[in-house]
C-alpha positions in Angstrom: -16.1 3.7 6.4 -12.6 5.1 7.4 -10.1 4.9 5.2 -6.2 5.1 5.2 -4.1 6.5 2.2 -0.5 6.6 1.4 1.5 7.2 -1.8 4.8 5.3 -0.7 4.9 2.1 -2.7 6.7 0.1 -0.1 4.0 0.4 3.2 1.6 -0.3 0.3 3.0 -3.4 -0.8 3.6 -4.3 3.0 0.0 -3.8 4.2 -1.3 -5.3 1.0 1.1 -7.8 2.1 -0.3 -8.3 5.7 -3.6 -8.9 4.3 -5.1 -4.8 4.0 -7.4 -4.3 1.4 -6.9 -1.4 -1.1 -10.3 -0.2 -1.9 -8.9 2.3 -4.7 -5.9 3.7 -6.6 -5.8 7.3 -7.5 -3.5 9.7 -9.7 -1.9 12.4 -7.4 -3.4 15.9 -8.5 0.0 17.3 -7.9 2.2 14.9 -9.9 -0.2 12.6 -12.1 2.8 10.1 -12.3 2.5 9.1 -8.4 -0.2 7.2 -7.1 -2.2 7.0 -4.0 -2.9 4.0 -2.3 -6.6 4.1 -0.5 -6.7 1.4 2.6 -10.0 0.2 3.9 -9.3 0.7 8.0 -9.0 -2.6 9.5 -8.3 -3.5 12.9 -4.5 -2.9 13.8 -3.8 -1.2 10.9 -2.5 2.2 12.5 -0.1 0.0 15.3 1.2 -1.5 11.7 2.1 1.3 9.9 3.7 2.6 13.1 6.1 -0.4 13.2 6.7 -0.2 9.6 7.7 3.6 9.9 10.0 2.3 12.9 11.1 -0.5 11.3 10.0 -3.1 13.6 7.4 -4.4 10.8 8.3 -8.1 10.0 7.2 -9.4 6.9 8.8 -12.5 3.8 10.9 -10.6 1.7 9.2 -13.4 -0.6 5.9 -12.1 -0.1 6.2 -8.8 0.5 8.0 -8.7 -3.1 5.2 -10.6 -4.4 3.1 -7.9 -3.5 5.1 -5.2 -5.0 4.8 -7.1 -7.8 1.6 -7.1 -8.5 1.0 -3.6 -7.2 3.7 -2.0 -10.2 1.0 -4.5 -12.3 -1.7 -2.4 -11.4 -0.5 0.9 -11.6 0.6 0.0 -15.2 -3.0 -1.0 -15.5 -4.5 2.0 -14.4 -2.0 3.9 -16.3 -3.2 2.8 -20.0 
């Protein structure tokens, strides 16, 4: 299984937004206080992280915070 990894917070909380599953959360070896986000590779996901990099990603600002919010609650999680 392919998977798809990222350490900014923001196209995290948008895929995991749009439905992407993060299959795990790791410390960065190069600064343990960043994170990286591990994607499972669904279907479209590389055509979405192209339009979020362009902008052109619509998503709630409801939702999308949401998400956010429960990602921060799982990185202080993993960080105890």
């Amino acid at each position: 299984m392919h998977e798809y990894e990222t350490r900014d917070l923001n196209l995290a909380s948008a895929l995991s937004c749009l439905g992407y599953r993060i299959t795990a959360l790791e410390r960065s070896e190069n600064d343990p206080r960043r994170m990286i986000f591990h994607f499972e590779m669904g279907q479209g996901l590389p055509e979405t992280i192209a339009a979020y990099w362009t902008g052109e990603l619509k998503v709630s600002a409801l939702h999308l915070l949401t998400h956010q919010k429960l990602l921060k609650q799982r990185l202080y999680a993993a960080h105890d």
